[in-house]
BAPALUM-245381 format. One line per field, with one value per atom (N, C-alpha, C, O, CB): residue number from 1; residue in three letters; atom name; x, y, z. Coordinates in steps of 0.001 Angstrom, whole numbers, padded with zeros to 6 digits. Glycine has a CB too. Example, Ala and Ser with C-alpha at 12.3 -4.5 7.8 and 13.67 -1.06 7.14 Angstrom:
k = [1	1	1	1	1	2	2	2	2	2]
r = [ala	ala	ala	ala	ala	ser	ser	ser	ser	ser]
a = [N	CA	C	O	CB	N	CA	C	O	CB]
X = [013190	012300	013200	014236	011308	012850	013670	012900	013409	014084]
Y = [-005690	-004500	-003300	-003319	-004473	-002250	-001060	000030	001138	-000598]
Z = [007800	007800	007800	008465	009046	007080	007140	007870	008039	005725]
***
This chain:
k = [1	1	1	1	1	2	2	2	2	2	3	3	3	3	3	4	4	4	4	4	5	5	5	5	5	6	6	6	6	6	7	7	7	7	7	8	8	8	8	8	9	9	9	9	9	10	10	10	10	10	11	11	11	11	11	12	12	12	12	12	13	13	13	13	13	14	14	14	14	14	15	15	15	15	15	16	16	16	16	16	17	17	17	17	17	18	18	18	18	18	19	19	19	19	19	20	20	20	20	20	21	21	21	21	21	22	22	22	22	22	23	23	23	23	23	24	24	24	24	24	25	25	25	25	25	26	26	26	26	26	27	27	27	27	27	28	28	28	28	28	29	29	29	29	29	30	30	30	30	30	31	31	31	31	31	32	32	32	32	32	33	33	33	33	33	34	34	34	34	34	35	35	35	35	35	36	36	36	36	36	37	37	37	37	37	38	38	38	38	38	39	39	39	39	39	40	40	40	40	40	41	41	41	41	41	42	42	42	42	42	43	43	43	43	43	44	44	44	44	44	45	45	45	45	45	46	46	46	46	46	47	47	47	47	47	48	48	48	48	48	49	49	49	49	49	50	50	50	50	50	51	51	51	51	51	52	52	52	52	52	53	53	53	53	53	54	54	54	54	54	55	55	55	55	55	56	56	56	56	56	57	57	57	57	57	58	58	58	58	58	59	59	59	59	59	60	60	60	60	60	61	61	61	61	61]
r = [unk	unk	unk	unk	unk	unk	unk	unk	unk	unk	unk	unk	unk	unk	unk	unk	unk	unk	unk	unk	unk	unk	unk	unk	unk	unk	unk	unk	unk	unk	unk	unk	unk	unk	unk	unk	unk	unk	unk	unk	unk	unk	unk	unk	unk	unk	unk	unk	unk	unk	unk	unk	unk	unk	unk	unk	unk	unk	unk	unk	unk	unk	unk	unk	unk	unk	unk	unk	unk	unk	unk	unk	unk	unk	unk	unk	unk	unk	unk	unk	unk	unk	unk	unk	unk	unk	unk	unk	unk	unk	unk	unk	unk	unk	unk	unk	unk	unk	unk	unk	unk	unk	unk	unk	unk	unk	unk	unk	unk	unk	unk	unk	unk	unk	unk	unk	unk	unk	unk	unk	unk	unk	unk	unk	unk	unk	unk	unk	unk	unk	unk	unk	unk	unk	unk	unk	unk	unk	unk	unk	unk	unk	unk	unk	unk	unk	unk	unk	unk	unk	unk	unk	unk	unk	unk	unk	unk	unk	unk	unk	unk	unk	unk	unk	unk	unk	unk	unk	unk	unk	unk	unk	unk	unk	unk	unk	unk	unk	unk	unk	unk	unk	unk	unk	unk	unk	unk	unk	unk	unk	unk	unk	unk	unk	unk	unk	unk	unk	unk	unk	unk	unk	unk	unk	unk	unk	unk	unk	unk	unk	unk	unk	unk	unk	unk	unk	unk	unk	unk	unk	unk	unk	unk	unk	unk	unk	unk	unk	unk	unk	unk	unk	unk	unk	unk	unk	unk	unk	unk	unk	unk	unk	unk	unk	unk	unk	unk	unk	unk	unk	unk	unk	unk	unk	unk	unk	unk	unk	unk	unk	unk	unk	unk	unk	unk	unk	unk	unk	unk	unk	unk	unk	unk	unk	unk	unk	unk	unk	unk	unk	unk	unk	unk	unk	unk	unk	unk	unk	unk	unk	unk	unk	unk	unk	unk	unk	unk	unk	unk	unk	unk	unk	unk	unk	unk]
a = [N	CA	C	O	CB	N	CA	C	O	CB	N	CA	C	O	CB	N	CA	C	O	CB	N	CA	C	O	CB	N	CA	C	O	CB	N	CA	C	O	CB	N	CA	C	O	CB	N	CA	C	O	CB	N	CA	C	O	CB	N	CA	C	O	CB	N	CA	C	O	CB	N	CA	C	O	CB	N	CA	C	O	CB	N	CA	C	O	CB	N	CA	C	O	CB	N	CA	C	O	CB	N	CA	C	O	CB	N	CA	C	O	CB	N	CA	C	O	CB	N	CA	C	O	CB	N	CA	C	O	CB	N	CA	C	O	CB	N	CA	C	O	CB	N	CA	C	O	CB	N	CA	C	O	CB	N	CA	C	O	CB	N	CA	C	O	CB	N	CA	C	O	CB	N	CA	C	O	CB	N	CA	C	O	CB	N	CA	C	O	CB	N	CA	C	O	CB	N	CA	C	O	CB	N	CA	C	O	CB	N	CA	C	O	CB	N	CA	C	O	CB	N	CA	C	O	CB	N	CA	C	O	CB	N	CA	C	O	CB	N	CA	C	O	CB	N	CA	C	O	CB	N	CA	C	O	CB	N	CA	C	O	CB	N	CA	C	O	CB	N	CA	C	O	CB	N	CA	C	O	CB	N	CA	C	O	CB	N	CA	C	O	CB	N	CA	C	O	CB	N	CA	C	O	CB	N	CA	C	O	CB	N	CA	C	O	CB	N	CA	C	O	CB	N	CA	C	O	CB	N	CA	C	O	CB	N	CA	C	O	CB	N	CA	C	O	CB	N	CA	C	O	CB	N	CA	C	O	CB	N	CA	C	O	CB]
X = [004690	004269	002771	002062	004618	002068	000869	000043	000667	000817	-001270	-002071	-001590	-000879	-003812	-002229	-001648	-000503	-000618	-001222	000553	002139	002197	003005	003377	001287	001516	000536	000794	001698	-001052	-001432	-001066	-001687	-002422	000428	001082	001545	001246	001758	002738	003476	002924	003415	004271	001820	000577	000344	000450	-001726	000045	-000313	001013	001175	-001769	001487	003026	003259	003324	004612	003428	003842	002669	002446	004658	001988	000813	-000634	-001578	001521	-000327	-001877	-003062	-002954	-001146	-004204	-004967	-006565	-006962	-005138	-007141	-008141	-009503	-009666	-008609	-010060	-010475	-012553	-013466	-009476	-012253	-013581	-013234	-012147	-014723	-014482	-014690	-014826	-015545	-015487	-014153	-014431	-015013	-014988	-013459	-015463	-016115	-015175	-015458	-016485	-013830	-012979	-012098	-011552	-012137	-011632	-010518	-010843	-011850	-009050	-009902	-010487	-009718	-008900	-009634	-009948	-009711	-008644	-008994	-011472	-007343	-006773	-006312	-006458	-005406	-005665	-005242	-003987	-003824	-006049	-002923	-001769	-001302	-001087	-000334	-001213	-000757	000402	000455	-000552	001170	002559	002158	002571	003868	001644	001259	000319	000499	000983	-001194	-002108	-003201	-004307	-001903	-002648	-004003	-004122	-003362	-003938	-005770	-006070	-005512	-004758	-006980	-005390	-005434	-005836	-005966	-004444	-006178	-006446	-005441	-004391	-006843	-005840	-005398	-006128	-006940	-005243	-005955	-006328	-006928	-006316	-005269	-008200	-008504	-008220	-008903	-009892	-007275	-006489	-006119	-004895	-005610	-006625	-005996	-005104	-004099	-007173	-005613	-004521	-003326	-002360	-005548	-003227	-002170	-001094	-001211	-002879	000189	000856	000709	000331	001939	000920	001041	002124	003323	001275	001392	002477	003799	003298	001419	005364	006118	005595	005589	007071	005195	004509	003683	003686	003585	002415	001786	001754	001103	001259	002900	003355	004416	004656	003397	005184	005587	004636	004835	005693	003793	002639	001990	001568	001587	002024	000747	001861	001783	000086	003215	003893	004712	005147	004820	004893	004840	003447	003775	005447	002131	001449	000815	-000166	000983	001504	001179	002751	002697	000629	004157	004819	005861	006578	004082	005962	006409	007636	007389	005045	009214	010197	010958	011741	011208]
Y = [018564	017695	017887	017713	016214	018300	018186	016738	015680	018775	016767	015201	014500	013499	015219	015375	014658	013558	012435	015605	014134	013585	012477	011549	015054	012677	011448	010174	009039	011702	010734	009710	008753	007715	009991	009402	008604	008070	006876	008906	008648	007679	006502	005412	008255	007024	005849	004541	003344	006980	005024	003740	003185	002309	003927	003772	002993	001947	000787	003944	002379	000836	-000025	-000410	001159	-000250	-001064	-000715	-001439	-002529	000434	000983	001876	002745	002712	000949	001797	001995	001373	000983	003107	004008	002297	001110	004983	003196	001882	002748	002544	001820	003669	004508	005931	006286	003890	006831	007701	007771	006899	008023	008827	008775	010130	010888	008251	010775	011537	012845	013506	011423	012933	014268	013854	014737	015082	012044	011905	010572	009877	011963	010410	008888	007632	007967	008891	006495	005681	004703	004443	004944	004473	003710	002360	002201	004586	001292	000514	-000293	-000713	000107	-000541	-001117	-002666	-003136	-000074	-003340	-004458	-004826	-005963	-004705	-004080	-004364	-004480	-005496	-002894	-003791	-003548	-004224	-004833	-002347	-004592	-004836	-004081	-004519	-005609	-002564	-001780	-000767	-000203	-001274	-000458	000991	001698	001318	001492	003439	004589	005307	005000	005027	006646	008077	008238	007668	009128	009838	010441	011623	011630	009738	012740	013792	014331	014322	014392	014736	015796	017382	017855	015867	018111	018916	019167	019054	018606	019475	019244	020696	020728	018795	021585	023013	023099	023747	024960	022726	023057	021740	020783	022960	022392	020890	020137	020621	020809	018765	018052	018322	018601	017074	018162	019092	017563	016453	019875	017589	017075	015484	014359	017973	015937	014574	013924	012693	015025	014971	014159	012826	011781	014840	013459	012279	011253	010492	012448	011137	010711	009370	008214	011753	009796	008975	007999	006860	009865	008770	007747	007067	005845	008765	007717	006748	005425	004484	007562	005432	004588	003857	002766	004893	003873	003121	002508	001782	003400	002845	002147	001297	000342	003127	001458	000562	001023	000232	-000399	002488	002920	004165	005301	003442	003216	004343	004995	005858	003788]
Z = [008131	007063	006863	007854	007369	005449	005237	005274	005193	004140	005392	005384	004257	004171	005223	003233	002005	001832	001342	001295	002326	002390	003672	003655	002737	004733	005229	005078	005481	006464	004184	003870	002612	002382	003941	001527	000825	001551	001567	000022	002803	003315	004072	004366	004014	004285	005374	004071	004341	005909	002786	002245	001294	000444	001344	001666	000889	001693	001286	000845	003144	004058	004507	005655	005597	003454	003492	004726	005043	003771	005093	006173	004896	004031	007904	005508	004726	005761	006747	003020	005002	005131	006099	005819	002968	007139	008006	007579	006779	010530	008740	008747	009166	009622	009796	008916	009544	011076	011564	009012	012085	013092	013725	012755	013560	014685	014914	014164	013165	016364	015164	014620	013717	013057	015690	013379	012465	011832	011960	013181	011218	010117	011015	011872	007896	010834	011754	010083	008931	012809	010861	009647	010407	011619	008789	009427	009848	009471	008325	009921	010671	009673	010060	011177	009783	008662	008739	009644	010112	007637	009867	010023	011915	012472	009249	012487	013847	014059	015113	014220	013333	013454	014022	014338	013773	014143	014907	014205	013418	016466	014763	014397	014737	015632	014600	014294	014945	014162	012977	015486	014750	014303	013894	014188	015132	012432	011607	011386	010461	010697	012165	011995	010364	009296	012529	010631	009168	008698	007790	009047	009296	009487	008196	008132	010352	007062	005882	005480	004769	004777	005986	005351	006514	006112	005302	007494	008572	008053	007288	010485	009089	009396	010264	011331	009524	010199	011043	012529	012506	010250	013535	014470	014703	014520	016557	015082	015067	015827	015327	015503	017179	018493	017885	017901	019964	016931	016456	015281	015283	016348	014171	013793	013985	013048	013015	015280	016177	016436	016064	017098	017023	017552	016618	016820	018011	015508	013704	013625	013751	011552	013389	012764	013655	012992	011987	015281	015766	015951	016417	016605	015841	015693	014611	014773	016229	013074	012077	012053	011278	010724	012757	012504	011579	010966	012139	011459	010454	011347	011753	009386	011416	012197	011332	011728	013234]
***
């Protein structure tokens, strides 16, 4: 999955854009209540674990 495609799916279920962080952007989701990283990786894919990981911590199975 490209960034692009998971930062629609990131703000569809109500997580949005928090700050910049050193290597990635820091977001945040209502549904969980916490931050996490989001890689800036923009020409590769997202590797499988890694969105595994965003999308259990924005709350999103």
């Amino acid at each position: 999955m490209k960034r692009s495609e998971l930062l629609r799916i990131l703000k569809a279920n109500g997580c949005y854009f928090v700050r910049e962080g050193t290597n990635h952007e820091i977001w945040h989701s209502d549904i969980t209540g916490n931050d996490f990283p989001v890689w800036r990786h923009s020409g590769r894919d997202i590797p499988p674990g890694t969105l595994r990981k965003i999308f259990r911590e924005a709350g999103i199975e």
